[in-house]
mmCIF file of the N, C-alpha and C atoms, coordinates in Angstrom:
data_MODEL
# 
_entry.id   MODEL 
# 
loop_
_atom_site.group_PDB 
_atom_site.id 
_atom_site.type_symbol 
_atom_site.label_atom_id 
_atom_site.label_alt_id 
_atom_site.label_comp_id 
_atom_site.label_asym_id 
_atom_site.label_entity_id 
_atom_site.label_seq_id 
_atom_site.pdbx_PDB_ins_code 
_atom_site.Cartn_x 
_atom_site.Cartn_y 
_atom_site.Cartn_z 
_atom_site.occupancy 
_atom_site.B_iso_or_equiv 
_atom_site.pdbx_formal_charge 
_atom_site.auth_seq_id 
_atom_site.auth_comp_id 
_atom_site.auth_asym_id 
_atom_site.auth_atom_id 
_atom_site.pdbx_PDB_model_num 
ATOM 1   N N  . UNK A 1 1  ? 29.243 77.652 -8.628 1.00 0.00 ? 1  UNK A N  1 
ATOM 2   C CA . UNK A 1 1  ? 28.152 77.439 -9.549 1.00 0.00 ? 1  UNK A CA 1 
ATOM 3   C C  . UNK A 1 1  ? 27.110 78.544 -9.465 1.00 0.00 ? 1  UNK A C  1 
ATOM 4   N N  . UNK A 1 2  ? 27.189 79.091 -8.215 1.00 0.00 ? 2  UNK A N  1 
ATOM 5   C CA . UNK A 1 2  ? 26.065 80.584 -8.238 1.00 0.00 ? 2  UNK A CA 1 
ATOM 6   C C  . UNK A 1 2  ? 24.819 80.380 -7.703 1.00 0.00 ? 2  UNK A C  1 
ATOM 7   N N  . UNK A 1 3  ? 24.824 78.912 -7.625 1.00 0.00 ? 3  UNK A N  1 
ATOM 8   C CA . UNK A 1 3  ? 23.357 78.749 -7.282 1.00 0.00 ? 3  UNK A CA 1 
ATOM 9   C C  . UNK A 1 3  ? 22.571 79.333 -5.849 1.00 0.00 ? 3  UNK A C  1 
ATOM 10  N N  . UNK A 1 4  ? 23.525 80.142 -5.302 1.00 0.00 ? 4  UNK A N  1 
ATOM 11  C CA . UNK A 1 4  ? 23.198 80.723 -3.912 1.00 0.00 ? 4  UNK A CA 1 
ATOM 12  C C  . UNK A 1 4  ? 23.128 82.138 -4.265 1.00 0.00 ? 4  UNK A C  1 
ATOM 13  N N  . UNK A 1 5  ? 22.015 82.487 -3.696 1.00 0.00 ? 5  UNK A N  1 
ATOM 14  C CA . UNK A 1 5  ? 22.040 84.453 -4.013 1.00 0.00 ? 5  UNK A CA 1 
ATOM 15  C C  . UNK A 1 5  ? 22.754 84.943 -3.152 1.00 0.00 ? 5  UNK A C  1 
ATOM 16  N N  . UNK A 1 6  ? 23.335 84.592 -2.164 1.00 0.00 ? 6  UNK A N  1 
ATOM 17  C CA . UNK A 1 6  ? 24.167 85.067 -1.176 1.00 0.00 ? 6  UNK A CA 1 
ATOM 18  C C  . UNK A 1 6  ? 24.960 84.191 0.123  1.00 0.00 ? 6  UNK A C  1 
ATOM 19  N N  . UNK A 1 7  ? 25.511 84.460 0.657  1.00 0.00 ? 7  UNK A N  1 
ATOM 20  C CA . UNK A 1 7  ? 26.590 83.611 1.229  1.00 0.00 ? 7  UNK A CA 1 
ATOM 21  C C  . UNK A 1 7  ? 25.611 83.377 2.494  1.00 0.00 ? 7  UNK A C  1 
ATOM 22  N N  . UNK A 1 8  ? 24.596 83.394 2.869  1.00 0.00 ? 8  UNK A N  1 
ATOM 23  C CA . UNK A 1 8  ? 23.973 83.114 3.969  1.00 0.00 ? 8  UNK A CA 1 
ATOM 24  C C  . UNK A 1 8  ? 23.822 81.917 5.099  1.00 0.00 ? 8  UNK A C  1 
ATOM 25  N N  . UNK A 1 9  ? 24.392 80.890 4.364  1.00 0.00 ? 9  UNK A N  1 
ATOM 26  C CA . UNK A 1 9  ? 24.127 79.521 4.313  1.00 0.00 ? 9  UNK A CA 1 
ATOM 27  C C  . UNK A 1 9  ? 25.860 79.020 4.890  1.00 0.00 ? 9  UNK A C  1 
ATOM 28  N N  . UNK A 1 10 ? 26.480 79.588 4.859  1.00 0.00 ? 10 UNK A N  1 
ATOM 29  C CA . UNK A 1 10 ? 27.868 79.594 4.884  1.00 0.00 ? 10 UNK A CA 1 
ATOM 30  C C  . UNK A 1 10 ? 28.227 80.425 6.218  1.00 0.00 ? 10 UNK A C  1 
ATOM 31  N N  . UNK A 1 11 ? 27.541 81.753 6.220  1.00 0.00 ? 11 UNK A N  1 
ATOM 32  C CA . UNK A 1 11 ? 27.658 82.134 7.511  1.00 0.00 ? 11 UNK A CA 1 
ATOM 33  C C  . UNK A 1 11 ? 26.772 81.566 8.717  1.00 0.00 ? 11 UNK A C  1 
ATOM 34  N N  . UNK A 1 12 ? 25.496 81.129 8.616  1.00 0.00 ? 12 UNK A N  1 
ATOM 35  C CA . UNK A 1 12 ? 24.913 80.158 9.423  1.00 0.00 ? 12 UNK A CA 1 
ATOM 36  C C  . UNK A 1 12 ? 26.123 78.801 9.857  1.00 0.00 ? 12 UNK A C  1 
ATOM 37  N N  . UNK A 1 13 ? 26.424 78.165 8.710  1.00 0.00 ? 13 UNK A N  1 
ATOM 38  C CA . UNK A 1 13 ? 27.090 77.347 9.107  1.00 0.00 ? 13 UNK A CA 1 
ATOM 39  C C  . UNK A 1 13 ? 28.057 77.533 10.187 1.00 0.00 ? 13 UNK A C  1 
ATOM 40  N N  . UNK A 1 14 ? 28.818 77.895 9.928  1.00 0.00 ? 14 UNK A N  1 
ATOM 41  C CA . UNK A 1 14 ? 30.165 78.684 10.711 1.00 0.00 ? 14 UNK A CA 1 
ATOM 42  C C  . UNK A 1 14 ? 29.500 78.754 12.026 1.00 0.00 ? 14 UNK A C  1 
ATOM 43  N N  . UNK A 1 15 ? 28.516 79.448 12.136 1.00 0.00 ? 15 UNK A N  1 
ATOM 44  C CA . UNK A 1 15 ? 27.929 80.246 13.517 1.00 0.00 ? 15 UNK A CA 1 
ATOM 45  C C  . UNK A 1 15 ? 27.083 78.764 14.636 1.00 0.00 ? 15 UNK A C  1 
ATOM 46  N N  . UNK A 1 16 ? 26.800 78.032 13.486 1.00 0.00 ? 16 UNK A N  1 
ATOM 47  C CA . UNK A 1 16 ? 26.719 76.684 14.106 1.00 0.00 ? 16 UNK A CA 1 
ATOM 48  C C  . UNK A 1 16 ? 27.445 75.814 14.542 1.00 0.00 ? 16 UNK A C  1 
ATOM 49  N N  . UNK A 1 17 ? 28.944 75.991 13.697 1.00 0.00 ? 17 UNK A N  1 
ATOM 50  C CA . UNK A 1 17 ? 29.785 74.851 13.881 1.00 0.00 ? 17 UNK A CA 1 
ATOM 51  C C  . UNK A 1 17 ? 30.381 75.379 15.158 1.00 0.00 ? 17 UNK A C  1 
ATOM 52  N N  . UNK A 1 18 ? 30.452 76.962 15.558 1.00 0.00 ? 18 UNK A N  1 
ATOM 53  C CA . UNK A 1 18 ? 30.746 77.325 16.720 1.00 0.00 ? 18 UNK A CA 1 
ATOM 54  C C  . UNK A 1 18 ? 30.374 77.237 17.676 1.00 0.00 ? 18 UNK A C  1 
ATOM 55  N N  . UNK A 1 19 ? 29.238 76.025 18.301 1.00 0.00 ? 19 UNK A N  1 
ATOM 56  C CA . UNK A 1 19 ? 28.271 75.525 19.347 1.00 0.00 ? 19 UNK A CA 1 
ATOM 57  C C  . UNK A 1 19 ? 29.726 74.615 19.863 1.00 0.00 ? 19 UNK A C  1 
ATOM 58  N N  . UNK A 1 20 ? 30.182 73.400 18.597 1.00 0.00 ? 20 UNK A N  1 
ATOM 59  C CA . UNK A 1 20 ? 30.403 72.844 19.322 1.00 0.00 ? 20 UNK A CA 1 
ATOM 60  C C  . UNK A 1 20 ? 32.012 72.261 18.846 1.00 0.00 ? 20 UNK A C  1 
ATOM 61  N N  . UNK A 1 21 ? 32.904 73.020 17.774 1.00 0.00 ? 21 UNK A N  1 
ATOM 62  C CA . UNK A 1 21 ? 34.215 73.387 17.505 1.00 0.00 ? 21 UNK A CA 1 
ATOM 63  C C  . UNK A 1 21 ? 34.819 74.213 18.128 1.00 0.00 ? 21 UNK A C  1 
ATOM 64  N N  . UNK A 1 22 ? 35.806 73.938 18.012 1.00 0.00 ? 22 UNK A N  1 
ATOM 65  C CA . UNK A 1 22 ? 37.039 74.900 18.610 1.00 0.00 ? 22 UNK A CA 1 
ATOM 66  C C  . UNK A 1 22 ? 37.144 75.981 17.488 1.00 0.00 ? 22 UNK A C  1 
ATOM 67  N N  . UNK A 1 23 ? 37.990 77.247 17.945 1.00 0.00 ? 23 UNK A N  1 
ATOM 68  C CA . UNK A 1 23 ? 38.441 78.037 16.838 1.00 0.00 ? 23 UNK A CA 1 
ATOM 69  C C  . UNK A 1 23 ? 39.278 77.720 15.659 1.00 0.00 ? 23 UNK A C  1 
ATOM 70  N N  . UNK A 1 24 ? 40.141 76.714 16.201 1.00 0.00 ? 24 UNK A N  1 
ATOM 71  C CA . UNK A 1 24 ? 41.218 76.581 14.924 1.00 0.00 ? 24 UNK A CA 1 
ATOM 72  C C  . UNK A 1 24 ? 40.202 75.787 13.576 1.00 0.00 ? 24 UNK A C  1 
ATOM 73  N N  . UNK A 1 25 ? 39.221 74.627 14.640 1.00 0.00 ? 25 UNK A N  1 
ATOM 74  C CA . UNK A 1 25 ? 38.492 73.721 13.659 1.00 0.00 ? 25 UNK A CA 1 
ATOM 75  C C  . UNK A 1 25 ? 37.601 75.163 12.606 1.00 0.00 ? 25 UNK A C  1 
ATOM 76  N N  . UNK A 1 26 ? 37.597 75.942 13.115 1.00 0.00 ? 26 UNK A N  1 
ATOM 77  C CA . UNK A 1 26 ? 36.351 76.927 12.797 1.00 0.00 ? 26 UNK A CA 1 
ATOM 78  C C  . UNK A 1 26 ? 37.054 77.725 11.609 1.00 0.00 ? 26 UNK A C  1 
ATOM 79  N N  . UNK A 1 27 ? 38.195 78.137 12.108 1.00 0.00 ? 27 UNK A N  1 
ATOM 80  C CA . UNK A 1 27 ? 39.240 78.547 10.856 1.00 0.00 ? 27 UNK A CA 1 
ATOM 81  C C  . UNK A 1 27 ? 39.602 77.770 9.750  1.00 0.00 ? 27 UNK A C  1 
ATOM 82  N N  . UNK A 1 28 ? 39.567 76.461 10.474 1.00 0.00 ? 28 UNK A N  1 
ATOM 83  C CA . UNK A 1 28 ? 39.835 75.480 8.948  1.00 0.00 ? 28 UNK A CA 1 
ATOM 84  C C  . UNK A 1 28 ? 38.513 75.494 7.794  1.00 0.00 ? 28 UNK A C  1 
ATOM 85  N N  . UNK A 1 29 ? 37.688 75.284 8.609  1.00 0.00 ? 29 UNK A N  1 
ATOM 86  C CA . UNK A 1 29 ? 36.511 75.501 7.526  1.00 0.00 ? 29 UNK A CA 1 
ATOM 87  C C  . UNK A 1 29 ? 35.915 77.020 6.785  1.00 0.00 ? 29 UNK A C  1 
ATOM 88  N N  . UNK A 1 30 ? 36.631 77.984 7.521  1.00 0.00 ? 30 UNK A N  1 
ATOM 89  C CA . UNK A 1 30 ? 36.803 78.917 6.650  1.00 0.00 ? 30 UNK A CA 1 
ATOM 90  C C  . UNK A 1 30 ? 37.335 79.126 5.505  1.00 0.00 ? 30 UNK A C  1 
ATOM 91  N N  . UNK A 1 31 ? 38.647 78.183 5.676  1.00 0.00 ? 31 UNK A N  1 
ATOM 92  C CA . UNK A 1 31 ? 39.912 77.852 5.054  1.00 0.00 ? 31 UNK A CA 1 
ATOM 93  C C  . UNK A 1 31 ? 39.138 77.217 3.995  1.00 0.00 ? 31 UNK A C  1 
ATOM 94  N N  . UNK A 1 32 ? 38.736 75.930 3.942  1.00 0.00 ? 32 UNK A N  1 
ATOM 95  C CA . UNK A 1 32 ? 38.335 75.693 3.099  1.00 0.00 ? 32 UNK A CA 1 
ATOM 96  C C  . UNK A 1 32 ? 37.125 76.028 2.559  1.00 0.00 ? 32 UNK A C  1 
ATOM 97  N N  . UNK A 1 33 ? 36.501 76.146 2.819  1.00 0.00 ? 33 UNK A N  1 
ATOM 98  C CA . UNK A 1 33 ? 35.240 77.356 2.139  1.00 0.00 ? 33 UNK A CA 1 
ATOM 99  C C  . UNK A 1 33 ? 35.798 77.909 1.436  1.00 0.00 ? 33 UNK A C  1 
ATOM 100 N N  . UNK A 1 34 ? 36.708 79.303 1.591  1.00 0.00 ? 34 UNK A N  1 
ATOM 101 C CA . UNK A 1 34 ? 37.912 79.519 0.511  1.00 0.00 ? 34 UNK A CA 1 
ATOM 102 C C  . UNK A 1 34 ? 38.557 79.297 -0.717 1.00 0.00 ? 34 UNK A C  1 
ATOM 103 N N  . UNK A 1 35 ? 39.231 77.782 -0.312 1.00 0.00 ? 35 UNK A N  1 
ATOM 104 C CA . UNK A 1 35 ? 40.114 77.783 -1.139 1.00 0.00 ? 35 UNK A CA 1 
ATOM 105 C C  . UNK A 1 35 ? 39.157 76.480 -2.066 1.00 0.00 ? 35 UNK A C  1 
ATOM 106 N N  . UNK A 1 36 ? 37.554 76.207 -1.785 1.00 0.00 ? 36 UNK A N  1 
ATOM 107 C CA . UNK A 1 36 ? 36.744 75.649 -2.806 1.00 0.00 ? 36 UNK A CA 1 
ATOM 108 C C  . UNK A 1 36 ? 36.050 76.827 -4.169 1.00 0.00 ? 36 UNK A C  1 
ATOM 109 N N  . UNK A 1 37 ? 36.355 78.202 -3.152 1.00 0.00 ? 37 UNK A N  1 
ATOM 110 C CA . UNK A 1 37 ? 36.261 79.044 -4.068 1.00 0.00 ? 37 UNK A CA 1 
ATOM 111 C C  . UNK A 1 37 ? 34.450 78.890 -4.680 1.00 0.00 ? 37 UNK A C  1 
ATOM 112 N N  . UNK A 1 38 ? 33.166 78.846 -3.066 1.00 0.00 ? 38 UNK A N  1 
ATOM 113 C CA . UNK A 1 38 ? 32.530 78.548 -2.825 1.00 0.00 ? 38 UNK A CA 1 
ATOM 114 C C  . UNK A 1 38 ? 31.919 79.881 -2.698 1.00 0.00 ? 38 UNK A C  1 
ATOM 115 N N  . UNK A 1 39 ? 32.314 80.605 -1.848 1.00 0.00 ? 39 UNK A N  1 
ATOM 116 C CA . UNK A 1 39 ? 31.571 81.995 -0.995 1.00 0.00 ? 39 UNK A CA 1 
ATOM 117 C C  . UNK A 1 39 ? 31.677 82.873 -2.194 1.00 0.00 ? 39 UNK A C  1 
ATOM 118 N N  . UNK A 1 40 ? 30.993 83.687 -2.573 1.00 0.00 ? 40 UNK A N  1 
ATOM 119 C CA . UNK A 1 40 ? 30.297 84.816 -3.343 1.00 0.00 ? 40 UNK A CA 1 
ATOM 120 C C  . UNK A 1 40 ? 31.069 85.761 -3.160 1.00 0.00 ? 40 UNK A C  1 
ATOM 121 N N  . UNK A 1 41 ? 31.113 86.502 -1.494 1.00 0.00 ? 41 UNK A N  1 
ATOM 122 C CA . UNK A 1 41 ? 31.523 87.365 -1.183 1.00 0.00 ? 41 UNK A CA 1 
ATOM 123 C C  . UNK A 1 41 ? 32.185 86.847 -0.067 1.00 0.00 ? 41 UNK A C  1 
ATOM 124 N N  . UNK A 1 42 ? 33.652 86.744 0.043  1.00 0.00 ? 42 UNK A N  1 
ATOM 125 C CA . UNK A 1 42 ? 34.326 86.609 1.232  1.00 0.00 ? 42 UNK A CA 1 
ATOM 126 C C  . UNK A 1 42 ? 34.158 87.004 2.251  1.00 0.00 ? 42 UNK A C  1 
ATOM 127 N N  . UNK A 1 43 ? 34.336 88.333 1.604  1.00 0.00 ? 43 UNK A N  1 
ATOM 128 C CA . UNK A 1 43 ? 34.588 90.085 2.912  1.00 0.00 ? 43 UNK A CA 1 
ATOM 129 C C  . UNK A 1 43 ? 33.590 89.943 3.457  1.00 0.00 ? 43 UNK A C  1 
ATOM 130 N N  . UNK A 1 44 ? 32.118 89.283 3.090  1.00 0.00 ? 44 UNK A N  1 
ATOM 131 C CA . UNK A 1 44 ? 31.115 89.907 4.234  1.00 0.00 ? 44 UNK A CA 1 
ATOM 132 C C  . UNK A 1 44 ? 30.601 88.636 4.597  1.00 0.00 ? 44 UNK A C  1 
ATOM 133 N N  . UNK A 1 45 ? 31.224 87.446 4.392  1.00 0.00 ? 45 UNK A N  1 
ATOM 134 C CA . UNK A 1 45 ? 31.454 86.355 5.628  1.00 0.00 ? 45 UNK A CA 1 
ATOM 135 C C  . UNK A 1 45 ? 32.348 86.653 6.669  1.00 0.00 ? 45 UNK A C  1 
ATOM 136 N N  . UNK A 1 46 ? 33.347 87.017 5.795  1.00 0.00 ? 46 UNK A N  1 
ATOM 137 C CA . UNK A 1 46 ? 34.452 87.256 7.467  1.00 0.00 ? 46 UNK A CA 1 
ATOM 138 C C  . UNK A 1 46 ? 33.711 88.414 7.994  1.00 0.00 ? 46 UNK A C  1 
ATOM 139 N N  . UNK A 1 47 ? 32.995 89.606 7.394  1.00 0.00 ? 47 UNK A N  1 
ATOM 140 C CA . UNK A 1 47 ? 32.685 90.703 8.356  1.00 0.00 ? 47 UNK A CA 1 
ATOM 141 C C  . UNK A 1 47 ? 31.791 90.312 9.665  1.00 0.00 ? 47 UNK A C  1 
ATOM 142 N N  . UNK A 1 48 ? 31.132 88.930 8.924  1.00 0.00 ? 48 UNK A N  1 
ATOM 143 C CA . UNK A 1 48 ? 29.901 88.683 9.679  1.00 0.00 ? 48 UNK A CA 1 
ATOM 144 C C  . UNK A 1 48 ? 30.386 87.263 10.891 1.00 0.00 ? 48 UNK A C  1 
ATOM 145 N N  . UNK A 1 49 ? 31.488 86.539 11.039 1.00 0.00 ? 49 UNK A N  1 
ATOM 146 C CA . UNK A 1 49 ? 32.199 85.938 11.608 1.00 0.00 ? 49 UNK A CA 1 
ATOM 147 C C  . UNK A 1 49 ? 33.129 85.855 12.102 1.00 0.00 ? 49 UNK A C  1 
ATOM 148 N N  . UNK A 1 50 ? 33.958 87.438 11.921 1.00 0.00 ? 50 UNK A N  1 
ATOM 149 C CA . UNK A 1 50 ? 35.544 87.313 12.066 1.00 0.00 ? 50 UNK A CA 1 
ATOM 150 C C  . UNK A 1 50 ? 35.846 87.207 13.874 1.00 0.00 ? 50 UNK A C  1 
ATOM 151 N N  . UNK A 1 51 ? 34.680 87.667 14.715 1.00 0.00 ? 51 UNK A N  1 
ATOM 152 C CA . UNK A 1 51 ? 34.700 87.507 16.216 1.00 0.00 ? 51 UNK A CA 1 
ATOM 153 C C  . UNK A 1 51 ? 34.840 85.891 16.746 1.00 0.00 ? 51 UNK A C  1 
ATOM 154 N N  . UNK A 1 52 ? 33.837 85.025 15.748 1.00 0.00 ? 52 UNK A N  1 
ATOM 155 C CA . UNK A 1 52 ? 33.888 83.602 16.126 1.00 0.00 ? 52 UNK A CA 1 
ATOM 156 C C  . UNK A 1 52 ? 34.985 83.107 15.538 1.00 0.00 ? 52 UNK A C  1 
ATOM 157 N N  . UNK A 1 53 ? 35.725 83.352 14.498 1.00 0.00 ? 53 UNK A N  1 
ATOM 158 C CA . UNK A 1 53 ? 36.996 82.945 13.635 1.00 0.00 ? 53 UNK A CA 1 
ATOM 159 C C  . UNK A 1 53 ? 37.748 83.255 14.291 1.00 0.00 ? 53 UNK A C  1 
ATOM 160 N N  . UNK A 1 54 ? 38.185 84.013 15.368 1.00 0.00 ? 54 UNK A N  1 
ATOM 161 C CA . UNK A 1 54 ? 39.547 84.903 16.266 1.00 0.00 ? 54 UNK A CA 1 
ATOM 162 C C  . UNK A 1 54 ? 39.275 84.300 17.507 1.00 0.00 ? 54 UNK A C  1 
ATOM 163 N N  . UNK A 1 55 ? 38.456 83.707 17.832 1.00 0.00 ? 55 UNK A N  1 
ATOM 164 C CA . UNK A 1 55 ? 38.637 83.357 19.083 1.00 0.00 ? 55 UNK A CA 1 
ATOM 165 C C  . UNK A 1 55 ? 39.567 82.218 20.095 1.00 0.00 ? 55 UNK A C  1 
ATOM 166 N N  . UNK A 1 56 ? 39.993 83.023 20.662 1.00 0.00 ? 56 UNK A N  1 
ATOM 167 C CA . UNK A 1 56 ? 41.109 82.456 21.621 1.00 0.00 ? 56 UNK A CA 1 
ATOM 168 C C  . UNK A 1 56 ? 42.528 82.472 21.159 1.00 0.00 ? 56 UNK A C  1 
ATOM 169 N N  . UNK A 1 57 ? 42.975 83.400 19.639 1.00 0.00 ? 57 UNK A N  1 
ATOM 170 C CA . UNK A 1 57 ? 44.053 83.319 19.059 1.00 0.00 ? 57 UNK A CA 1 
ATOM 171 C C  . UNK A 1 57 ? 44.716 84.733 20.409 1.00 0.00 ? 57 UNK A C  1 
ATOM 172 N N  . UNK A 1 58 ? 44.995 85.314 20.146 1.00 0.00 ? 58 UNK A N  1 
ATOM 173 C CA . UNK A 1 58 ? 45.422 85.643 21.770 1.00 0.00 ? 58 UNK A CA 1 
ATOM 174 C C  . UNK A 1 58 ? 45.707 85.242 22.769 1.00 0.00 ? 58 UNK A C  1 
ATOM 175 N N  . UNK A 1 59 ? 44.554 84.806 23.422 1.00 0.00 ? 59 UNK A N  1 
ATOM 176 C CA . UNK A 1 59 ? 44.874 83.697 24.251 1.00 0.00 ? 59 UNK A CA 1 
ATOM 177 C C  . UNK A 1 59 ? 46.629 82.573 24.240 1.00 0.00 ? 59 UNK A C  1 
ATOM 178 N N  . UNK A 1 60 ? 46.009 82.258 23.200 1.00 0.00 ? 60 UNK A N  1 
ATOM 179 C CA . UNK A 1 60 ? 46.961 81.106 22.753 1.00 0.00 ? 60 UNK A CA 1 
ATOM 180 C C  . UNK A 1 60 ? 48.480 81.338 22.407 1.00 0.00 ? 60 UNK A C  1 
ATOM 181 N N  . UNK A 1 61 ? 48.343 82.694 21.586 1.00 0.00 ? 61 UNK A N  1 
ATOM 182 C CA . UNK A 1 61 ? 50.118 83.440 21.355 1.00 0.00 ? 61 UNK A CA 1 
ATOM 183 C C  . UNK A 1 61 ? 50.530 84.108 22.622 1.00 0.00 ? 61 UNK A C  1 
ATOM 184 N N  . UNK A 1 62 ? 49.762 84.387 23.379 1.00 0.00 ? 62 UNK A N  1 
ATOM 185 C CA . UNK A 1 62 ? 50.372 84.613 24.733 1.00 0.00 ? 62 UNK A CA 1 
ATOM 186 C C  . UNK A 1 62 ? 50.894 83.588 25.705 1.00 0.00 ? 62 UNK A C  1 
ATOM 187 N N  . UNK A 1 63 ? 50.507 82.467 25.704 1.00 0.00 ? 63 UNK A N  1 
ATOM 188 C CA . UNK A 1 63 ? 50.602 81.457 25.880 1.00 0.00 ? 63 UNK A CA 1 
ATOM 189 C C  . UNK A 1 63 ? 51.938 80.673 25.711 1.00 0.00 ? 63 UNK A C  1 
ATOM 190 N N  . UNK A 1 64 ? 51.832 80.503 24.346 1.00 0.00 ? 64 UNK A N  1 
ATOM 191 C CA . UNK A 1 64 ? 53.342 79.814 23.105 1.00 0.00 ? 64 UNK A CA 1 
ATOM 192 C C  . UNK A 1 64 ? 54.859 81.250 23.844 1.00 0.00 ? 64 UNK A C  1 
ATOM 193 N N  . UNK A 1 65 ? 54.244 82.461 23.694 1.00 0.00 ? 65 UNK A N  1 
ATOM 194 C CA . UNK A 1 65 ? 54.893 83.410 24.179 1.00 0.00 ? 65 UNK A CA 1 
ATOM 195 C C  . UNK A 1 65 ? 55.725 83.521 25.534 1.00 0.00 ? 65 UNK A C  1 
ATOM 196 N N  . UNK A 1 66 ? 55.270 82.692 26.536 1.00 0.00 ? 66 UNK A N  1 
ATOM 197 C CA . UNK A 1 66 ? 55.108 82.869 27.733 1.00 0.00 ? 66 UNK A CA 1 
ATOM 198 C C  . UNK A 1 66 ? 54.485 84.396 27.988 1.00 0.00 ? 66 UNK A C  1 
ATOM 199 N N  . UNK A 1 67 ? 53.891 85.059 27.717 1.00 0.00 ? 67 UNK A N  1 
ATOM 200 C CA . UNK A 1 67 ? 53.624 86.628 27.520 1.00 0.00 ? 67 UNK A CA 1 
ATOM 201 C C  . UNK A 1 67 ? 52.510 86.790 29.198 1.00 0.00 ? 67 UNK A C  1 
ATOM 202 N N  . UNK A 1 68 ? 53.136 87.761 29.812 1.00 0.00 ? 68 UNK A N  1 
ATOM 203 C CA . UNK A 1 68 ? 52.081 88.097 31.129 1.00 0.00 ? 68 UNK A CA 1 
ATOM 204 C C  . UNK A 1 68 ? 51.084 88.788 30.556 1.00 0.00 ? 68 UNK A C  1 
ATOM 205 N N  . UNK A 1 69 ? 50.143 88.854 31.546 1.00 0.00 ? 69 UNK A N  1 
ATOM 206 C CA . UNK A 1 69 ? 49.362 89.986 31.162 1.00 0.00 ? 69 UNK A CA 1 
ATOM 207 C C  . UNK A 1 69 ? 47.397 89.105 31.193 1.00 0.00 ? 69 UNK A C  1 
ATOM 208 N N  . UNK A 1 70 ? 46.517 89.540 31.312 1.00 0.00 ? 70 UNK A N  1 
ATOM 209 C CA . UNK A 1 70 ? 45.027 89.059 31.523 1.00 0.00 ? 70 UNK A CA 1 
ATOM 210 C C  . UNK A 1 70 ? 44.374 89.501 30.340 1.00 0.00 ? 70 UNK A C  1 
ATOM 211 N N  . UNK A 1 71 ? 44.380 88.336 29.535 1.00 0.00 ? 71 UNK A N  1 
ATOM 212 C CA . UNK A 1 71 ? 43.394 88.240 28.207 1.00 0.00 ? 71 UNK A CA 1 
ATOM 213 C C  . UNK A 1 71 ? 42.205 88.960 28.558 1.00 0.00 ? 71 UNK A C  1 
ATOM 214 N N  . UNK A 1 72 ? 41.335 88.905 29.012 1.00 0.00 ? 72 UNK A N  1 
ATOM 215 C CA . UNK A 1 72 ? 40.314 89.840 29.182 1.00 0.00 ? 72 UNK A CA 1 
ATOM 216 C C  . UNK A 1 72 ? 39.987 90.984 29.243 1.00 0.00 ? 72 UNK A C  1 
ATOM 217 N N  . UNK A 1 73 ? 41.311 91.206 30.197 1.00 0.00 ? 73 UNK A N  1 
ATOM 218 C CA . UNK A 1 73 ? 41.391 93.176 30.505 1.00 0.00 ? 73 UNK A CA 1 
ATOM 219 C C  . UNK A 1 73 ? 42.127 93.468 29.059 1.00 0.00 ? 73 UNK A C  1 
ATOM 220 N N  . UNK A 1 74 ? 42.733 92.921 28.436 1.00 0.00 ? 74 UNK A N  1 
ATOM 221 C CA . UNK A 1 74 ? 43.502 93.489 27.045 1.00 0.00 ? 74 UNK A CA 1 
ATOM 222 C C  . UNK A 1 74 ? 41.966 93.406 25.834 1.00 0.00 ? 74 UNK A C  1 
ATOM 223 N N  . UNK A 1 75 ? 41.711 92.762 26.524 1.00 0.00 ? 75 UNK A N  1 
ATOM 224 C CA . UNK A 1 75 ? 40.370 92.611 24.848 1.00 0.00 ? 75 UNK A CA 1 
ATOM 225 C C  . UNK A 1 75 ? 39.634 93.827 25.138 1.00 0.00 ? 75 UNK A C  1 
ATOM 226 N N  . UNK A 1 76 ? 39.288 93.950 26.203 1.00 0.00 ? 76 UNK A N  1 
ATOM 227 C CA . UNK A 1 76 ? 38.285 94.712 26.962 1.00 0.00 ? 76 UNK A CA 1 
ATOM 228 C C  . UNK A 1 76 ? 38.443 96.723 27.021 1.00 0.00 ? 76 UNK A C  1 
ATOM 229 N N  . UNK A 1 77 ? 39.763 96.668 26.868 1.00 0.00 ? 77 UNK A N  1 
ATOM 230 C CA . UNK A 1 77 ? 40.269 98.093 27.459 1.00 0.00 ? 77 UNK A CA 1 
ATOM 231 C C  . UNK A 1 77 ? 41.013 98.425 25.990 1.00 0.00 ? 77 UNK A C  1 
# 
């Protein structure tokens, strides 16, 4: 509807729901944010969230993987 001059309100959200959601919950509501076809500008929600949206996906495919190796030193280096 437009009635927002900018997606601001959407990235707050997100950055809130990340106090006390998990990542996947955090992705879903990206998800749907999306596909309500709500956000103005996608690209500079995800630019401005994509660290809290990714989190622990690594983790986790290493995991499903059996994959060795220390999540931290790989993010890090």
């Amino acid at each position: 509807m437009g009635l927002l001059a900018d997606d601001k309100e959407y990235i707050d959200a997100i950055k809130e729901a990340s106090e006390f959601a998990s990542g996947y919950q955090l992705r879903r509501l990206f998800v749907t944010l999306l596909s309500m076809n709500i956000i103005s500008k996608p690209d500079i929600v995800w630019n401005s969230t994509w660290s809290i949206l990714c989190d622990r996906i690594l983790y986790q495919k290493r995991k499903e993987m059996n994959l060795p190796g220390n999540l931290y030193c790989d993010l890090f280096n």
